[in-house]
C-alpha positions in Angstrom: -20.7 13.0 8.2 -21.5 13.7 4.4 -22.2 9.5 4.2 -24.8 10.1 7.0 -26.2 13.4 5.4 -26.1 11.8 1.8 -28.1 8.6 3.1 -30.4 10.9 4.8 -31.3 12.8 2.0 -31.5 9.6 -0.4 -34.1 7.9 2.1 -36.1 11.2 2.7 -36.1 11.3 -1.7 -37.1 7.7 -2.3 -40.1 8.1 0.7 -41.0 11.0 -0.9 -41.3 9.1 -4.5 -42.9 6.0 -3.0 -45.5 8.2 -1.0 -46.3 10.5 -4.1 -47.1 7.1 -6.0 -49.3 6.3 -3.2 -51.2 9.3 -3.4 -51.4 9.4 -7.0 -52.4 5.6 -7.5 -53.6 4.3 -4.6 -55.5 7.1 -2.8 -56.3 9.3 -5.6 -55.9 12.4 -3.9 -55.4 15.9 -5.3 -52.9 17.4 -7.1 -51.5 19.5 -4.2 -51.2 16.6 -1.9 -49.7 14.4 -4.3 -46.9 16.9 -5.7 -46.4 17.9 -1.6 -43.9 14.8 -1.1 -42.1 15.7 -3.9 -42.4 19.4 -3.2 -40.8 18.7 0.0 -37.6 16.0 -1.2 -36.8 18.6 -3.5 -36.7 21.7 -1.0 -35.5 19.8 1.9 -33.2 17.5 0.0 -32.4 19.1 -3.0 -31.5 22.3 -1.9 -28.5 21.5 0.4 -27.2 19.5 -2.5 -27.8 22.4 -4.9 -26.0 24.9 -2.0 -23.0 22.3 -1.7 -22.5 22.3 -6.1 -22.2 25.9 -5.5 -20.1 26.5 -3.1 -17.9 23.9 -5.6 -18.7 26.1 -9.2 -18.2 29.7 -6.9 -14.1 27.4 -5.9 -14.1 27.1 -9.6 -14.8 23.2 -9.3 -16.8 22.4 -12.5 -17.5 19.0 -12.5 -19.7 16.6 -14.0 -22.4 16.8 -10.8 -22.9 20.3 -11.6 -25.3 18.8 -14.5 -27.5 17.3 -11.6 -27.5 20.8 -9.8 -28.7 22.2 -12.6 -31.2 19.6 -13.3 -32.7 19.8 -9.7 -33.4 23.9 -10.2 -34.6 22.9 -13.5 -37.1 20.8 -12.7 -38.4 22.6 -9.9 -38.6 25.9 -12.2 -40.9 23.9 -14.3 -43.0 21.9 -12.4 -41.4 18.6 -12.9 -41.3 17.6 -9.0 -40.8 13.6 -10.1 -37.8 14.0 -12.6 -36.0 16.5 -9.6 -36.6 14.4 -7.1 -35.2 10.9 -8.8 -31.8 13.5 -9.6 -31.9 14.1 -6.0 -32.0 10.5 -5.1 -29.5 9.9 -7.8 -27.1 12.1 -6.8 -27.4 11.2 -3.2 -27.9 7.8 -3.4 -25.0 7.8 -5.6 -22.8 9.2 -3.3 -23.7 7.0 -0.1 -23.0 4.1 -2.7 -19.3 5.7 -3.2 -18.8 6.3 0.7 -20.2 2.4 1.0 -18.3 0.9 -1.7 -14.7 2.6 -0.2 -15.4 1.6 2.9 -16.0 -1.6 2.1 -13.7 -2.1 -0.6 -11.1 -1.3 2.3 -12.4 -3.8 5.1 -8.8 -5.3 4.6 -6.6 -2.5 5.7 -9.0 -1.6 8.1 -8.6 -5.0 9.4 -5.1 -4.6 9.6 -5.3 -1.7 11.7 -8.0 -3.5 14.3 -5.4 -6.3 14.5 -3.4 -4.1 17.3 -4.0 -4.4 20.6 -5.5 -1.4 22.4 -3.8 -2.3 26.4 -0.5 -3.0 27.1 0.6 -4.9 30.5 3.4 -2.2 32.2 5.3 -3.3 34.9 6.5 -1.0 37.7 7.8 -1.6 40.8 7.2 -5.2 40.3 3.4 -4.7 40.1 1.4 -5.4 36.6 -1.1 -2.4 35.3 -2.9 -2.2 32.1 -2.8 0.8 30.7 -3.9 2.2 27.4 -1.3 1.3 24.4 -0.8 5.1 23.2 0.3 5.7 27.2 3.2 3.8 26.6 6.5 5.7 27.0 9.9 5.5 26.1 11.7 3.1 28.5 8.5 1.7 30.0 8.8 -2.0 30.8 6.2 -3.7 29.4 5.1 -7.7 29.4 3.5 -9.1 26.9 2.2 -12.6 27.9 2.0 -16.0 25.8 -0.1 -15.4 22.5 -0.5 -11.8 22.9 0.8 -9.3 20.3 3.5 -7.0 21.1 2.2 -3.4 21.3 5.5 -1.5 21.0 8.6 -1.6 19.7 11.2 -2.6 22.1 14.4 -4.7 23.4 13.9 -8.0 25.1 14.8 -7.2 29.2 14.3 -10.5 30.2 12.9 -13.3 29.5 13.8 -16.9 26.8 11.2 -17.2 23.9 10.2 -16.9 20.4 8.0 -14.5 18.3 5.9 -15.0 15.2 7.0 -11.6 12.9 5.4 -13.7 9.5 2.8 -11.1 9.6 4.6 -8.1 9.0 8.0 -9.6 7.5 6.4 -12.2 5.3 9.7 -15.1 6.4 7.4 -18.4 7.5 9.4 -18.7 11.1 9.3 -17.6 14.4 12.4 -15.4 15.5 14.3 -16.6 19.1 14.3 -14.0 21.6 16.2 -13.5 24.2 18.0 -10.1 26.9 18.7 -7.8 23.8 16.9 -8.7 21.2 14.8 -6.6 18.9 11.2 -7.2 19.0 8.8 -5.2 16.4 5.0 -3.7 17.0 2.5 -6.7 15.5 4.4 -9.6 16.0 2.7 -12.7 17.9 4.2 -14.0 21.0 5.2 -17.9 21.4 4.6 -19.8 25.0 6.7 -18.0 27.1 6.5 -14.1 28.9 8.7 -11.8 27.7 9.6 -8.4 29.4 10.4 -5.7 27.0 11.7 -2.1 27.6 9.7 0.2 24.7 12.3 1.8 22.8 9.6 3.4 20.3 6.2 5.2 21.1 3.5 3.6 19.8 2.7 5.9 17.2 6.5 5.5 16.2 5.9 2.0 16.3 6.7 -0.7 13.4 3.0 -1.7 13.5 2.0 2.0 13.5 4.0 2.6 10.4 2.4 0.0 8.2 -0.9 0.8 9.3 -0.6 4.8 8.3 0.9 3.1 4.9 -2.2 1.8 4.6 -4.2 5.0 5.7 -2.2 6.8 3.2 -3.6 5.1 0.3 -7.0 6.1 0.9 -6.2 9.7 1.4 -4.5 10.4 -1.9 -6.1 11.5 -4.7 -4.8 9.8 -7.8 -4.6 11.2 -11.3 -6.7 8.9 -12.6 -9.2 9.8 -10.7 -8.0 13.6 -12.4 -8.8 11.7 -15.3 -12.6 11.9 -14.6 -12.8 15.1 -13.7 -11.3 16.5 -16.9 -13.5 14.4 -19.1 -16.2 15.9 -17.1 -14.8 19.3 -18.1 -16.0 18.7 -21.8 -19.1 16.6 -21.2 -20.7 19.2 -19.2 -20.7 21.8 -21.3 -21.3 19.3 -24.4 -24.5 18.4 -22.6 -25.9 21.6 -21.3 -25.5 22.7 -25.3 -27.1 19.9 -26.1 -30.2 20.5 -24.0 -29.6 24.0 -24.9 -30.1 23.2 -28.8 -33.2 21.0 -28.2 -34.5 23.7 -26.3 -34.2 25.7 -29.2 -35.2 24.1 -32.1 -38.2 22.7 -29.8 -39.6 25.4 -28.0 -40.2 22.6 -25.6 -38.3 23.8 -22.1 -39.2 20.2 -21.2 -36.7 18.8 -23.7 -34.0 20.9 -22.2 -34.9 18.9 -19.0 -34.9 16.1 -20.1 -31.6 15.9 -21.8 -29.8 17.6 -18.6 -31.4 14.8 -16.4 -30.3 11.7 -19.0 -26.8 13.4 -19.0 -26.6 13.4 -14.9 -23.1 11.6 -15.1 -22.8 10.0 -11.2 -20.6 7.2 -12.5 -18.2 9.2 -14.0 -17.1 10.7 -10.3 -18.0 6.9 -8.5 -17.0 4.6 -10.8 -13.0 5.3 -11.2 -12.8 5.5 -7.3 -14.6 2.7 -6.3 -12.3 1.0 -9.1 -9.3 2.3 -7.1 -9.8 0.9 -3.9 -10.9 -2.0 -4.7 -7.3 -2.6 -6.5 -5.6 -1.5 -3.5 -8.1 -3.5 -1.4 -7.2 -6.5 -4.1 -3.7 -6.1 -3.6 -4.0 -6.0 0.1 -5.4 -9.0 0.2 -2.1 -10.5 -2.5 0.0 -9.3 0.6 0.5 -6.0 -1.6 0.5 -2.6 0.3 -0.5 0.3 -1.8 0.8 3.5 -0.3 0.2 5.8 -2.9 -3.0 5.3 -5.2 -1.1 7.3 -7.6 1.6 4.4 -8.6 -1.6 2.4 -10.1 -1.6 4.6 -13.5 1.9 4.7 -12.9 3.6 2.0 -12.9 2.6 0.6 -16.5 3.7 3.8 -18.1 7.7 2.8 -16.6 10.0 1.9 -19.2 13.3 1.6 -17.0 13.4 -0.9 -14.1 15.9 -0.2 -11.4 16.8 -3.1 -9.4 19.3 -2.9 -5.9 20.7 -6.4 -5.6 20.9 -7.7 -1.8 17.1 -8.8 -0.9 15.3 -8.1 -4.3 17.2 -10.1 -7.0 18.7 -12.4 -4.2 16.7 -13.2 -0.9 19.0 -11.5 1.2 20.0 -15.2 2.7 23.8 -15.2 1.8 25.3 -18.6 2.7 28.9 -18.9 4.6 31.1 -19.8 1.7 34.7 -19.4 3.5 35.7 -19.1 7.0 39.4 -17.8 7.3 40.3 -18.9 11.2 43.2 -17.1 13.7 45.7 -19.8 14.6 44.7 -19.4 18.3 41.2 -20.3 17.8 39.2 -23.8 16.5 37.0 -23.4 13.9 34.4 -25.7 15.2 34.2 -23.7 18.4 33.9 -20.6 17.4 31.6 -21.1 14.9 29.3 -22.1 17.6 29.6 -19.3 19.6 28.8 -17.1 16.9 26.3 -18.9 15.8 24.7 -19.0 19.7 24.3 -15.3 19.4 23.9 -14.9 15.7 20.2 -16.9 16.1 18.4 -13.6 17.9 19.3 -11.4 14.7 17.2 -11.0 11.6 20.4 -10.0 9.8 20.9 -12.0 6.4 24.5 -12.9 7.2 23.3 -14.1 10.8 21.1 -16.6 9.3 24.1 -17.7 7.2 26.1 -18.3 10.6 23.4 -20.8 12.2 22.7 -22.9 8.7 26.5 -23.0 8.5 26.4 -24.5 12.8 23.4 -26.4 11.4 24.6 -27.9 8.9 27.9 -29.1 11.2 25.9 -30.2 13.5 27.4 -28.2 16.4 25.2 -27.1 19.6 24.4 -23.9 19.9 25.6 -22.6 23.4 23.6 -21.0 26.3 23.8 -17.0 25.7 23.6 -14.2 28.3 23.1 -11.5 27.0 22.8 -10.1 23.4 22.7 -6.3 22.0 22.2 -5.5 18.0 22.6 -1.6 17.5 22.2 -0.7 13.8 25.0 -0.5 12.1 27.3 -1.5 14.3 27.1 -5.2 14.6 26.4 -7.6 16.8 27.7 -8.7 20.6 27.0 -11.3 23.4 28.2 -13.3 25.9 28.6 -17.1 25.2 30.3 -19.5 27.8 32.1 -16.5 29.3 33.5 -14.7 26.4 32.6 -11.7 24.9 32.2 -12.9 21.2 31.4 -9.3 18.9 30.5 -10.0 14.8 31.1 -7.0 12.8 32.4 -5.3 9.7 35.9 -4.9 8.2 35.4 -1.3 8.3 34.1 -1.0 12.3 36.9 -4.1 12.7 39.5 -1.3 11.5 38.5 1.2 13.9 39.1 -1.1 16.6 42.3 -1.4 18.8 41.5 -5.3 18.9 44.7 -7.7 19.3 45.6 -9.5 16.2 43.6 -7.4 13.5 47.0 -7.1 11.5 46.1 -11.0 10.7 43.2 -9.7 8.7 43.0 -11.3 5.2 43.0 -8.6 2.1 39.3 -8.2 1.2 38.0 -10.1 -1.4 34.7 -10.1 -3.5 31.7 -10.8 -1.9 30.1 -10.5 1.3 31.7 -11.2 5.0 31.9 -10.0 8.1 34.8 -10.3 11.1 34.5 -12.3 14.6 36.5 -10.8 17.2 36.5 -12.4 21.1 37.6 -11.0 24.1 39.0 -8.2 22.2 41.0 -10.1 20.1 40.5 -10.7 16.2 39.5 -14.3 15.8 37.8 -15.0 12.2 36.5 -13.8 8.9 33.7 -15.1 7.4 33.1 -14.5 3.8 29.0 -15.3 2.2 27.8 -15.9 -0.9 24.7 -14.6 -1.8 22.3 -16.7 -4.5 19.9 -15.2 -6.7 16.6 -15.9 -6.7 15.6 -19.4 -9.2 13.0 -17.3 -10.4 14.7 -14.2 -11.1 16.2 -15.0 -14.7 12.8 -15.5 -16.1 11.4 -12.9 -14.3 13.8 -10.5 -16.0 13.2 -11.6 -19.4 9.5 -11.6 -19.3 9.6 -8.3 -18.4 10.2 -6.6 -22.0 7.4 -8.8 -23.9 4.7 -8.3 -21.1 5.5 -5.0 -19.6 7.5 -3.1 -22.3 10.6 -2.1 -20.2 13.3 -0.6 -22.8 15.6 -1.2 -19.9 17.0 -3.1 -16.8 19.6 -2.1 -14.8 21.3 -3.4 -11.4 22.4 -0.1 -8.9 23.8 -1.6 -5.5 25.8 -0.6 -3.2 27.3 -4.0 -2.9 31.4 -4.9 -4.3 31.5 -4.9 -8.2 32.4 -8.5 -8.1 29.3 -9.6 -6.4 26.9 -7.3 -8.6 28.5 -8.1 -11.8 28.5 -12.2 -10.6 24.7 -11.6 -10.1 24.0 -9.5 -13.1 25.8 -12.5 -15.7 23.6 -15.0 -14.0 20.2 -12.7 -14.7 21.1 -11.6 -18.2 21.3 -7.8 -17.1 24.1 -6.1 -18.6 23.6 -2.5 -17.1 25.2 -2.3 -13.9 26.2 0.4 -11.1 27.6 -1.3 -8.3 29.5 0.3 -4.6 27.3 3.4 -5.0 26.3 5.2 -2.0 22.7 6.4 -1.7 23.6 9.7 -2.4 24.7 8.0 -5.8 21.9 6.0 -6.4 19.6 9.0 -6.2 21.7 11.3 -8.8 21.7 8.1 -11.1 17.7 7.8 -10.8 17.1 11.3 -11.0 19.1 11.1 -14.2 17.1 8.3 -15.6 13.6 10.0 -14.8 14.9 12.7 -17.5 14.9 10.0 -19.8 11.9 7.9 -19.1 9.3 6.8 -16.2 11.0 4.8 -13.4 10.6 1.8 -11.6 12.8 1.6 -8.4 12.6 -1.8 -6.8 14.6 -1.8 -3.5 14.7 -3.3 0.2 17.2 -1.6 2.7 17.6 1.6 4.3 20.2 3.1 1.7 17.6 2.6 -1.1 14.7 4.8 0.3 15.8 8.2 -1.1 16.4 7.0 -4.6 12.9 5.6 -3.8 11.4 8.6 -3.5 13.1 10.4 -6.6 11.7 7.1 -9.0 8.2 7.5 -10.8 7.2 4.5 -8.6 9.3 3.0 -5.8 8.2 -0.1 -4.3 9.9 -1.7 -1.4 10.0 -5.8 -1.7 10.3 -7.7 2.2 8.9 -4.8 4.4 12.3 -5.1 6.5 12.8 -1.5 7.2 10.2 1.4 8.1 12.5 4.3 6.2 12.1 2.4 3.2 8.2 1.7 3.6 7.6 5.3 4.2 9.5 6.2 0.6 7.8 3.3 -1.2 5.0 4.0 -3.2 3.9 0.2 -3.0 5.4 -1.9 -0.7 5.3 -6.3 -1.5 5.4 -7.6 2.0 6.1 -10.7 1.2 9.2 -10.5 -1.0 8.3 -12.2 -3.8 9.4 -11.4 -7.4 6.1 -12.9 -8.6 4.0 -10.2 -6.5 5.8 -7.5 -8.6 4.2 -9.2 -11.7 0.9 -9.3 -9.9 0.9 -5.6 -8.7 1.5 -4.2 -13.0 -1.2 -6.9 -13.8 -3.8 -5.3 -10.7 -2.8 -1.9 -12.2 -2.8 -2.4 -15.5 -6.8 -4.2 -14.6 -7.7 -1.7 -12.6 -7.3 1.5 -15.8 -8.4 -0.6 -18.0 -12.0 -1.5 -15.6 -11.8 2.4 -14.4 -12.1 4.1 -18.2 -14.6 0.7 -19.6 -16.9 2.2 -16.7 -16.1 5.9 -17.4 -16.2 5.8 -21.4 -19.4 3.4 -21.0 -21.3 5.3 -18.7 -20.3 8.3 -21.0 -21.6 6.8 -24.1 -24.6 5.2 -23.3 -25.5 8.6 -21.6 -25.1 10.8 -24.9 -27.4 7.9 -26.5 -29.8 8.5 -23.9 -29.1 12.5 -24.7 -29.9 12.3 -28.3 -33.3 10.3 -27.8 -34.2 13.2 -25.0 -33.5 16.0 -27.4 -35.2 14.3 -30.2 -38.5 14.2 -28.0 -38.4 10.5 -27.4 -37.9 10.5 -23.6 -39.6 12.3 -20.8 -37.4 13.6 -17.8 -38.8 11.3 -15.8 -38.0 8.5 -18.1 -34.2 9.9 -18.4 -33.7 10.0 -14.3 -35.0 6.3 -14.8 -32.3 5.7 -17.5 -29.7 7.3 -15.6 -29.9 5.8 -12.6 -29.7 2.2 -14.7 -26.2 3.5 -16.5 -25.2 4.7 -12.8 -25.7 1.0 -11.8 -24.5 -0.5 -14.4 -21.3 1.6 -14.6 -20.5 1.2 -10.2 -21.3 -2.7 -10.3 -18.4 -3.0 -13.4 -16.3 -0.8 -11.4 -16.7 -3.0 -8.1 -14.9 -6.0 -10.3 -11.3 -4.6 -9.3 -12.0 -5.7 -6.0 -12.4 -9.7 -7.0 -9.3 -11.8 -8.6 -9.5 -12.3 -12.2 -8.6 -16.5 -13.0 -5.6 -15.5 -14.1 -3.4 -12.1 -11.7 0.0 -12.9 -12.8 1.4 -14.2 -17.0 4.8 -15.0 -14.8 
């Protein structure tokens, strides 16, 4: 609405200045009918403008367009219709050009959010309907046919296939499918039909959630953006005693004019925004999501970096290191059977399973049916038994047969087979670091001045501390709950700006207690909504690229600012000094506006170099 009323008013203004021209130039007329177009922007146009700056001053908003406001009643008070009606095309113009840039500085999350599909396929009583996708309901059966997107979050009810989930998880590989699995909101369907029963609304929906992440970050008002408004707090008065002086010592109400329209300071309220979203917009397009504007400043002020362990310094991909077999069952065999059912899970340990039946060269057995609550494991039917992978501690709670066989814990990662009820294996992982996390950690002192890097998991201390030797980091809090992990970052905010850098569910609320929490893999919608900035990709080297965007987008958001600022006082001092006619200085102005908005538009395009890592 205010786009629409804004490009109204800055088309009315420049027909009005192009038809005054016409009539002063070309036609010759008189003076009435050649002031009348102006007459007529500046009553018309500037007046609703002037009512709007108001309404802000009478809220106790005094910001740097209040100098414009005052210029427009100004000029109209003394007769200068052409110098009013260039502010008013200024000030409009100039904030069209903001709406404009934002929106198109944004095309890529909104692109993201036209990537859903708007009809979804129900079945009922064996009869297909399309119906609109936010009509979906809890337990609806829905089919989503080859190539289509799945609309909902839901639980395979029938059906054999695969699903494409590389746009939202960032992993380069379709996911099998079959009666049980999970299926996420956005993913791409292979060749074959696939009935799901919705276990989500679509609102509620894993698609849904990213797309309000990205929403988000164009709703919040960042305190850089603060930034410009409290520099405006000093230049306006600076300037109106400025043209207050001239006035003064020139007797000349025309200099007082003239300053007020050179110091009309548009880019100082367009600039840092536009230089905003085009970061986010940048980062977007890096496979960054920027939740939170805010964590731009923020992040290059954080001198203590908070790493959890399992997905951020490791992949998250443990490999089977041990397998400690029952007497009563062959290795061999049940390693296939768990690997038959371990293939529809996304779990890191289940991918350990299959690489390790991979890697054997065992075939993977026809499966039934498969279920994966959270939390509590894993269970399906394979060749007639019931084959369930779990933890030790849901093992323990258990009456299975033959759990008083299970080995004494040891460091690491592993998880317990029981079939038919009776305890049949443990499997014990180990998981790698990343090959690019030990340089990662060190350059991240000398280029981003972090005092200090610590490890806080909730992993065994074994693990964490066999990580943490291999990485170089030597401050470590390891089996911490996440009740723990938010009292220690809470602790360490007291001390300096935080960093949190986390993936599961049980690092969301320290998260959301760190200066700047950013979730690495996009693998759970808790932790994306406490995540500032969330890498969907899981990359350590998108980190480094998200402080470089940052730190590039302050520095391109105060050059435009502080060089909008200075080459407006120049133009100030030549006003008051006589040397420039209001009509001259609205000329100037809108130059410096320019100039300042097009270097602001650069933090939308990638520098040669985004990342020193």
């Amino acid at each position: 609405m205010k786009y629409r009323k804004n490009t109204v008013i800055a088309g009315f203004a420049l027909a009005a200045i192009a038809l005054h021209l016409l009539l002063r130039f070309g036609w010759r007329a008189g003076a009435g009918a050649v002031q009348a177009p102006l007459l007529a922007a500046l009553i018309l146009g500037g007046a609703p403008l002037v009512f709007d700056l108001l309404k802000k001053a009478l809220r106790g908003e005094f910001g740097s367009d209040l100098l414009a406001g005052i210029s427009i009643v100004a000029s109209a008070a003394l007769g200068q219709y052409l110098a009013g009606t260039i502010v008013v095309l200024m000030l409009s113009g100039g904030a069209a050009l903001e709406t404009y840039a934002v929106k198109n500085a944004s095309s890529v999350l909104r692109a993201l959010a036209s990537r859903m599909p708007s009809v979804a396929h129900r079945q009922r009583e064996g009869k297909l309907h399309d119906i609109p996708v936010d009509q979906i309901a809890v337990g609806d059966s829905i089919v989503v046919f080859p190539h289509e997107i799945c609309p909902v979050d839901g639980v395979v009810a029938s059906g054999h296939g695969r699903m494409d989930e590389s746009f939202l998880t960032g992993e380069p590989f379709e996911m099998s499918k079959a009666r049980g699995s999970l299926v996420i909101s956005g993913a791409v369907n292979g060749e074959s039909a696939l009935t799901i029963t919705a276990t989500k609304l679509a609102v509620d929906s894993r698609y849904a959630k990213i797309t309000q992440v990205m929403r988000a970050s164009e709703q919040n008002r960042p305190r850089l953006r603060r930034l410009g408004d409290q520099l405006g707090a000093w230049y306006t008065p600076f300037s109106v005693a400025l043209a207050l002086a001239a006035w003064a010592l020139s007797a000349d109400p025309i200099r007082f004019l003239a300053v007020l329209v050179v110091a009309t300071p548009c880019p100082l309220l367009i600039a840092i925004p536009v230089a905003i979203i085009g970061s986010i917009s940048l980062a977007a397009r890096r496979g960054i999501v920027v939740k939170n504007p805010l964590v731009l400043e923020q992040v290059d002020r954080c001198r203590t970096v908070i790493f959890d362990k399992t997905g951020t310094l490791t992949y998250g991909k443990p490999s089977l290191a041990e397998a400690v077999v029952a007497p009563s069952f062959s290795g061999e065999n049940l390693l296939a059977k768990v690997a038959s059912i371990a293939v529809y899970s996304r779990h890191p340990l289940a991918g350990a399973i299959v690489a390790a039946a991979r890697d054997q060269r065992l075939a993977l057995l026809e499966v039934a049916e498969v279920a994966e609550a959270p939390g509590q494991g894993m269970v399906g039917t394979v060749a007639g038994d019931r084959v369930e992978i779990t933890s030790r501690r849901q093992a323990a709670a258990r009456a299975a047969a033959g759990l008083d066989r299970l080995p004494p814990a040891a460091g690491g990662l592993e998880c317990v087979v029981i079939v038919n009820n009776q305890y049949a294996a443990s499997y014990r992982f180990h998981d790698a670091p990343r090959p690019d996390g030990l340089p990662f950690i060190e350059h991240l002192g000398p280029k981003h001045q972090f005092n200090r890097i610590m490890v806080l998991s909730g992993d065994r201390d074994t693990e964490v501390r066999y990580l943490a030797a291999q990485l170089g980091i030597s401050e470590i809090h390891s089996e911490k709950t996440p009740e723990q992990k938010l009292a220690i970052v809470r602790h360490e905010n007291t001390l300096a700006k935080t960093l949190y850098v986390g993936d599961g569910i049980n690092d969301a609320p320290a998260m959301m207690a760190a200066t700047v929490g950013l979730a690495i893999g996009q693998d759970c919608d808790v932790t994306a909504e406490a995540a500032g900035v969330v890498v969907m990709e899981g990359e350590l080297k998108k980190i480094d690229e998200f402080m470089h965007i940052s730190r590039r987008m302050r520095l391109i958001a105060l050059q435009s600012v502080i060089g909008g600022m200075v080459l407006s006082v120049g133009g100030m001092l030549l006003a008051a000094g006589g040397l420039m006619t209001p009509v001259a200085g609205a000329i100037v102005q809108e130059i410096i506006d320019v100039a300042s908005i097009t270097n602001a538009l650069r933090a939308a395009f990638p520098p040669k170099e985004i990342s020193d890592f």
